[in-house]
C-alpha positions in Angstrom: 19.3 -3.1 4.1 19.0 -2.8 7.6 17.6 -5.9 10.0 14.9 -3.7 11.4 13.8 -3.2 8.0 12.5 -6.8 7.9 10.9 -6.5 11.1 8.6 -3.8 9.8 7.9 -6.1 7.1 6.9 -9.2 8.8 4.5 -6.7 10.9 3.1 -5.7 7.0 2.9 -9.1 5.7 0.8 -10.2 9.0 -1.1 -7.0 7.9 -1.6 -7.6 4.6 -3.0 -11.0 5.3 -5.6 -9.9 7.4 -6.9 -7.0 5.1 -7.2 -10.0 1.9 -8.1 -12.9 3.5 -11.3 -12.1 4.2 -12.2 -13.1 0.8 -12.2 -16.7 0.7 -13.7 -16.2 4.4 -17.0 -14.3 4.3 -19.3 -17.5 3.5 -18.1 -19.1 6.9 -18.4 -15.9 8.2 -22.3 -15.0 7.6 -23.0 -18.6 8.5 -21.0 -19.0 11.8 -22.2 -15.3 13.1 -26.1 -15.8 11.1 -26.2 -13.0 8.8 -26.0 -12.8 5.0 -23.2 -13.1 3.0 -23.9 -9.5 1.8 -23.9 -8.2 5.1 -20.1 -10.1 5.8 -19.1 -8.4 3.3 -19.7 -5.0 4.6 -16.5 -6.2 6.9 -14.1 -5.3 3.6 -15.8 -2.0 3.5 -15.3 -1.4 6.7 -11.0 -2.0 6.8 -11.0 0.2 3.7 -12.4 3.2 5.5 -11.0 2.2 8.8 -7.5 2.8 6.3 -8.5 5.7 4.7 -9.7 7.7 8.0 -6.9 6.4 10.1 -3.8 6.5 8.0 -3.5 10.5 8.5 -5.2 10.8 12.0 -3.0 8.1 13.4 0.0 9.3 12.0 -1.6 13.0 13.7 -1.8 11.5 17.2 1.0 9.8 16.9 3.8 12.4 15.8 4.8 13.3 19.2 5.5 9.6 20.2 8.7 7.7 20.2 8.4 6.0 16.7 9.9 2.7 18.6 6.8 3.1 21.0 4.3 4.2 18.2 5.3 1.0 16.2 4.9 -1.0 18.9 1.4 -0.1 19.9 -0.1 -0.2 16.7 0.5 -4.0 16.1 -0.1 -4.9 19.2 -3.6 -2.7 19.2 -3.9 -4.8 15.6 -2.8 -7.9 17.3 -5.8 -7.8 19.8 -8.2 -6.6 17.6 -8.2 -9.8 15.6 -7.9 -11.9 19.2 -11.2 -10.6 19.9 -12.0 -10.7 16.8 -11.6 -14.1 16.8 -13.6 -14.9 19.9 -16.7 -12.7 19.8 -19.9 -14.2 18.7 -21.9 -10.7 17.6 -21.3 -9.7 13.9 -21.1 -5.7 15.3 -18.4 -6.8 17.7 -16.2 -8.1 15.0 -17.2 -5.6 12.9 -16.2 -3.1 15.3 -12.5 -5.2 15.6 -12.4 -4.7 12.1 -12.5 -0.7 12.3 -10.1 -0.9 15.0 -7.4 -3.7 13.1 -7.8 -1.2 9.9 -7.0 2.1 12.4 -4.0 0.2 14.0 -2.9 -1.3 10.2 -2.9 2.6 8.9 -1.2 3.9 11.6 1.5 1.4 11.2 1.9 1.7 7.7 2.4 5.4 8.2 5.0 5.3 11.0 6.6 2.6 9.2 6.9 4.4 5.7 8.5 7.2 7.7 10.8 5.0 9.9 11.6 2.9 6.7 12.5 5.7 4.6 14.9 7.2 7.8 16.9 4.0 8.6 18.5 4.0 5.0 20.5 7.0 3.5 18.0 9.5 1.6 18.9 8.3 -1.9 17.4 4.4 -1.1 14.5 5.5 -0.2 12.9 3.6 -3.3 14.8 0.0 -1.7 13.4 0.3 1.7 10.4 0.8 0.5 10.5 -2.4 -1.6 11.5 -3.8 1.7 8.6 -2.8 3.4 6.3 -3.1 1.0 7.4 -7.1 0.3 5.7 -8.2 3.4 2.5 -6.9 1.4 3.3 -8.9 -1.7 4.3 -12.5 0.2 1.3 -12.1 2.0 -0.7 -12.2 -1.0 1.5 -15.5 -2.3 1.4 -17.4 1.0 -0.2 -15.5 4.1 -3.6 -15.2 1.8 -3.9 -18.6 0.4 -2.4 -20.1 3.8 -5.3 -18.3 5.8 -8.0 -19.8 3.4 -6.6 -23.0 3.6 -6.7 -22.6 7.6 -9.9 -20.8 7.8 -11.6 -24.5 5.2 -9.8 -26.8 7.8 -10.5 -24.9 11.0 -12.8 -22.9 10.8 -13.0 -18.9 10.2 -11.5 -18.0 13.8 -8.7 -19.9 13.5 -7.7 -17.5 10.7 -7.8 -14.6 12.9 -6.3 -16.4 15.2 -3.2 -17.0 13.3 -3.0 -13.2 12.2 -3.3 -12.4 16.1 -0.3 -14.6 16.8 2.4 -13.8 13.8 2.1 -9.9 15.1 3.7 -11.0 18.0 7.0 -12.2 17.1 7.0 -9.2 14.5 6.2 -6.8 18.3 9.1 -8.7 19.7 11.4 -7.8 17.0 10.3 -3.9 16.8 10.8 -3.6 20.3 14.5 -5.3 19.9 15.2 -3.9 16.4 14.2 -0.8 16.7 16.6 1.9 17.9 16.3 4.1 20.7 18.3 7.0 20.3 18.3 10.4 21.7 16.5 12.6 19.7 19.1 15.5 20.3 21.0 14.1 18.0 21.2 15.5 13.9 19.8 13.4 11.0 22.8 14.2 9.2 25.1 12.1 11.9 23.0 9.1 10.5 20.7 8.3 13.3 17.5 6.3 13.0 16.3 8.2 15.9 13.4 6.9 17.8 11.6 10.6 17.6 9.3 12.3 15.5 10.9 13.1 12.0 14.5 12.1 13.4 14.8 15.7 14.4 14.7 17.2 18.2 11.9 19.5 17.2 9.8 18.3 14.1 8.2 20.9 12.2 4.4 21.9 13.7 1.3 20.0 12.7 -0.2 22.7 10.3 3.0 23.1 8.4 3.2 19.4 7.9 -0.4 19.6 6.6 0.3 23.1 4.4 2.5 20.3 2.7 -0.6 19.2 0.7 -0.7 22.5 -1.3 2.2 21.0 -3.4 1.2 20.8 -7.0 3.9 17.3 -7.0 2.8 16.1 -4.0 -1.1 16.0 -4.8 0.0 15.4 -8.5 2.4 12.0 -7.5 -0.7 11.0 -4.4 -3.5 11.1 -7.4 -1.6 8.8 -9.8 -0.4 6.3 -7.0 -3.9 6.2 -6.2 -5.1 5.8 -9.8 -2.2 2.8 -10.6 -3.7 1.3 -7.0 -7.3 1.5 -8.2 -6.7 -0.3 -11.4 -4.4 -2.7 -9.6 -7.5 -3.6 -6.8 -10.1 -3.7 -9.6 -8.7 -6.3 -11.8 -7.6 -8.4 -8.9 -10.5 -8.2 -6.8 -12.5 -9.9 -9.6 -10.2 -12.4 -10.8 -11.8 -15.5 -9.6 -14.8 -15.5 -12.0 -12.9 -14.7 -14.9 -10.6 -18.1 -13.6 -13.5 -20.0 -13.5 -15.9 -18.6 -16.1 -13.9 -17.4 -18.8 -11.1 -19.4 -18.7 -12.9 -22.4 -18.1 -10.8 -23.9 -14.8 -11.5 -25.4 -12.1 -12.5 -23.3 -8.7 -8.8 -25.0 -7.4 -7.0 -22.6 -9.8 -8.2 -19.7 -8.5 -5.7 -19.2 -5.7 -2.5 -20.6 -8.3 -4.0 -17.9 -10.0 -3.6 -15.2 -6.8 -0.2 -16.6 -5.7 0.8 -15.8 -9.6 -0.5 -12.2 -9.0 1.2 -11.6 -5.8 4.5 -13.5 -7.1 4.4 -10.8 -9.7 4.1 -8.2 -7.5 6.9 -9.4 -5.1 9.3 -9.4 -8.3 8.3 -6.0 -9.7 8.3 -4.3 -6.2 12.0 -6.1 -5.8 13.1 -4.9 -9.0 11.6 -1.3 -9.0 13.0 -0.9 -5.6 16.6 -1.0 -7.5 15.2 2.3 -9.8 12.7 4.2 -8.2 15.2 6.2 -6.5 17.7 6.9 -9.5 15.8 6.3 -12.5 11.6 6.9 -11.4 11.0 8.5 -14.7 12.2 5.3 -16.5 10.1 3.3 -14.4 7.0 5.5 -15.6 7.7 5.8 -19.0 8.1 2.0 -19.7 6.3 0.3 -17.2 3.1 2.6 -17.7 2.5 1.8 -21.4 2.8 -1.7 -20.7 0.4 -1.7 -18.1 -2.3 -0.1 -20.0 -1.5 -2.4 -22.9 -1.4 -5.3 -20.5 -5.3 -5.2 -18.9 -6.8 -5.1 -22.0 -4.7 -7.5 -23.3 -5.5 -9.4 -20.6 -9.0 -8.8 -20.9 -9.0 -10.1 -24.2 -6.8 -13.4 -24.2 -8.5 -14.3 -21.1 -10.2 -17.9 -22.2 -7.0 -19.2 -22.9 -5.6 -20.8 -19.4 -1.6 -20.4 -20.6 -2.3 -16.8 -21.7 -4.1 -15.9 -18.7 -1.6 -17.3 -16.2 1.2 -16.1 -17.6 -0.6 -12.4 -18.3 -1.3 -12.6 -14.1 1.8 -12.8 -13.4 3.3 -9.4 -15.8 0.0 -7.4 -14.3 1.5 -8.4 -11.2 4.7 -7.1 -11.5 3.8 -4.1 -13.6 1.3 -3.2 -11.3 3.1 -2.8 -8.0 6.4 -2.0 -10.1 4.6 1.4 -10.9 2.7 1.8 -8.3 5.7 1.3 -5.5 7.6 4.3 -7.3 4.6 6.4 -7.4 4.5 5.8 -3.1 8.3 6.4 -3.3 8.0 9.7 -4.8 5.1 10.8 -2.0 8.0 10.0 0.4 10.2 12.4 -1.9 8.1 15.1 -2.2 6.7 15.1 1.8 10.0 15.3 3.0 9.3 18.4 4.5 6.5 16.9 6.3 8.7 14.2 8.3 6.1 12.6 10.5 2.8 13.1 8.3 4.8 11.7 4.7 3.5 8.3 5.6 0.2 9.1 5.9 0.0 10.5 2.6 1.8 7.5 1.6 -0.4 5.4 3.2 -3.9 7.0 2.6 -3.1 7.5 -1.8 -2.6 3.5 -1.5 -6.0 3.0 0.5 -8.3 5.5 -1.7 -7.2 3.7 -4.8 -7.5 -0.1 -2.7 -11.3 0.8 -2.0 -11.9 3.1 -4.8 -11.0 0.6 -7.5 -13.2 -2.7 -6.6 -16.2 -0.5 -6.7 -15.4 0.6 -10.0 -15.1 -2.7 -10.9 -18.0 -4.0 -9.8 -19.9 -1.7 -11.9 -18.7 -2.5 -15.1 -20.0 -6.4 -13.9 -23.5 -5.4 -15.0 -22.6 -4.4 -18.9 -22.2 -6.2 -22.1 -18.4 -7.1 -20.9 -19.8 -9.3 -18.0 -17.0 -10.4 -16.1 -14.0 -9.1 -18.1 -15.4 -5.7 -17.3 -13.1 -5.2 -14.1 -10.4 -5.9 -16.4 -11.4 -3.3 -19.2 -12.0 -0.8 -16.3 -8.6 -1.2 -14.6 -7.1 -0.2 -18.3 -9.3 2.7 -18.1 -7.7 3.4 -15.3 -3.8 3.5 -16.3 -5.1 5.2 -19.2 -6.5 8.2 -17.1 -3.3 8.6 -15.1 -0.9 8.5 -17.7 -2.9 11.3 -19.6 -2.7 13.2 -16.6 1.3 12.4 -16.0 1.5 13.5 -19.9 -0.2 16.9 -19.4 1.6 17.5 -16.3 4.9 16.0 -17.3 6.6 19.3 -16.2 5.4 18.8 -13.2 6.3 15.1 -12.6 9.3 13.5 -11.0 12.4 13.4 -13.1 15.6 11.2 -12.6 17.8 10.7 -10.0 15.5 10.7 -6.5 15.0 14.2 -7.6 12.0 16.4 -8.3 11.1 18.7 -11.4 13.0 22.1 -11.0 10.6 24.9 -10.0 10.6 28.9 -10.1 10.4 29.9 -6.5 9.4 33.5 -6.4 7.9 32.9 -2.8 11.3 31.0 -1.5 13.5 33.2 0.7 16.2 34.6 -1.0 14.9 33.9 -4.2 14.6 36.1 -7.0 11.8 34.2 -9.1 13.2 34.9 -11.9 14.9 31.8 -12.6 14.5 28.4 -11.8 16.4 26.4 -8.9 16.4 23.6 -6.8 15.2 25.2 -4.1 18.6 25.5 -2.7 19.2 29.2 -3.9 20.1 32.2 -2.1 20.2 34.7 -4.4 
């Protein structure tokens, strides 16, 4: 894979640790900046619609700009967000910062996804991805735990501090690693191209956006978004099933998170190897054992062995499945070069702030705090009915998409089916 590659995920993992630390954060938080813990929490709230909101506009704004440039920007606009973040002493200040870090993270994400998925040849798209998406997953093994180790020594600022400063090595590297390359020049001459799409003239705005009609595209977006929700609302809540169920001490709970995000890092490395040339494989097995897994999960909770072990498979499962689903929204937006990410980025961030609140209200029932557990197999459950009913309208094998009739394609008859190739 290539160098820049890692770049773009050092940039992530700084990412990813700001959008979970916040976790082990918010009592220090409400106390240093004298509002409630409830009202600190509002700051999580806040990133996730700051994502959701900001994945497609940025990617909107920014589809004319060199992608070199665009990069750039967007982590160092993240990168002083959290520096004055980390200096402000009004809780609307900082929650302001944390709009703006989550309108900079999205718009990053969805250049990146994009720029990722063009520095590679178009059958690895499912690799760089894994690639990318690692800096997510070691920031939930080190960067997390790391920041709440920081943030109990030194105090919440110096957290944000220590976000601030890791973007800018990863800003050095974009601007050194990144190509610059005249956007005259084809895709097909195998330029990374610092341009919109790779192309001299990337298709317009609304045609990008007419994307979303696609029955696959909104088909593969809605599952990735349903695997994500289920992933976030088991994890979210897996500190008082540590300590109340299982019966260990509070000092477990992040072994417990570094098992999850260890996990994750193995099954995004491993489904990065299939999700180009065998997605339907990775569906097929991975999404039974997932739904099988939660519940599982659920129930063998109060034993410590079970449970760790248990964290770790929901870990990889989790991100196994739902990397390939994020894959294929790079597959089937291909014809939206600039705006792919976006889609990308926004399915990931609906399910991310969709799934904790389902969570949370299954807290209040007779399942108590296994209840995020049971909903996140729920979840899986929903979206591999819907993958079943619509299995003719899933991915298939091979980095390639379910053939189609195309009676509206030029030079197409209708009455057959093609890859959308034909001419006759």
């Amino acid at each position: 894979m290539p160098l820049p590659l890692y770049l773009l995920a050092l940039a992530v993992f700084a990412m990813g640790t700001s959008e979970f630390m916040l976790a082990g954060l918010l009592p220090d938080i409400a106390s240093g900046l004298h509002v409630s813990v409830g009202t600190a929490g509002t700051l999580t709230s806040a990133f996730a619609a700051g994502m959701i909101v900001g994945a497609p506009l940025m990617a909107g704004l920014a589809r004319n700009w060199p992608r070199r440039s665009s990069l750039l920007g967007f982590v160092l606009a993240f990168s002083a967000a959290h520096a004055v973040g980390a200096a402000c002493t009004s809780f609307p200040v900082l929650f302001a910062t944390r709009v703006l870090a989550a309108l900079a993270n999205a718009g990053f994400l969805a250049v990146a996804l994009t720029a990722a998925a063009a520095l590679v040849p178009s059958g690895q798209k499912g690799r760089a991805l894994a690639v990318l998406l690692s800096g997510t997953t070691v920031a939930t093994i080190a960067g997390v735990p790391g920041g709440s180790v920081l943030g109990t020594v030194l105090g919440w600022r110096a957290t944000f501090w220590a976000v601030a400063a890791v973007c800018l090595p990863a800003a050095a590297g974009i601007l050194k690693g990144i190509p610059t390359r005249s956007a005259k020049k084809s895709v097909k001459e195998g330029d990374a191209a610092d341009s919109p799409g790779d192309a001299a003239d990337p298709p317009a705005l609304r045609s990008e956006l007419a994307r979303l009609r696609s029955p696959r595209l909104i088909l593969v977006m809605l599952l990735a978004a349903l695997v994500n929700a289920a992933t976030f609302a088991g994890f979210t809540f897996l500190a008082p099933v540590v300590i109340d169920t299982a019966g260990l001490d509070k000092l477990w709970v992040p072994v417990v998170l570094v098992l999850f995000g260890a996990g994750s890092f193995a099954g995004v490395t491993v489904a990065g190897r299939l999700s180009d040339q065998r997605p339907g494989m990775v569906i097929a097995v991975g999404g039974p054992l997932l739904l099988i897994g939660w519940p599982g999960l659920a129930l063998l909770a109060g034993e410590p062995v079970a449970l760790l072990v248990l964290v770790f498979v929901q870990g990889a499962l989790s991100f196994a499945l739902g990397s390939t689903l994020i894959t294929r929204v790079l597959y089937e937006a291909a014809e939206a070069p600039t705006m792919a990410g976006s889609y990308a980025t926004a399915a990931l961030n609906v399910g991310a702030a969709v799934g904790p609140l389902i969570g949370a209200t299954t807290l209040g029932t007779s399942a108590g705090g296994l209840g995020p557990l049971w909903a996140s197999g729920f979840l899986i459950l929903v979206a591999l009915l819907i993958a079943f009913a619509l299995r003719g309208v899933v991915v298939v094998d091979r980095g390639e998409v379910a053939p189609v009739t195309h009676a509206n394609a030029p030079g197409c008859s209708g009455d057959h089916e093609c890859d959308g190739q034909c001419e006759s």
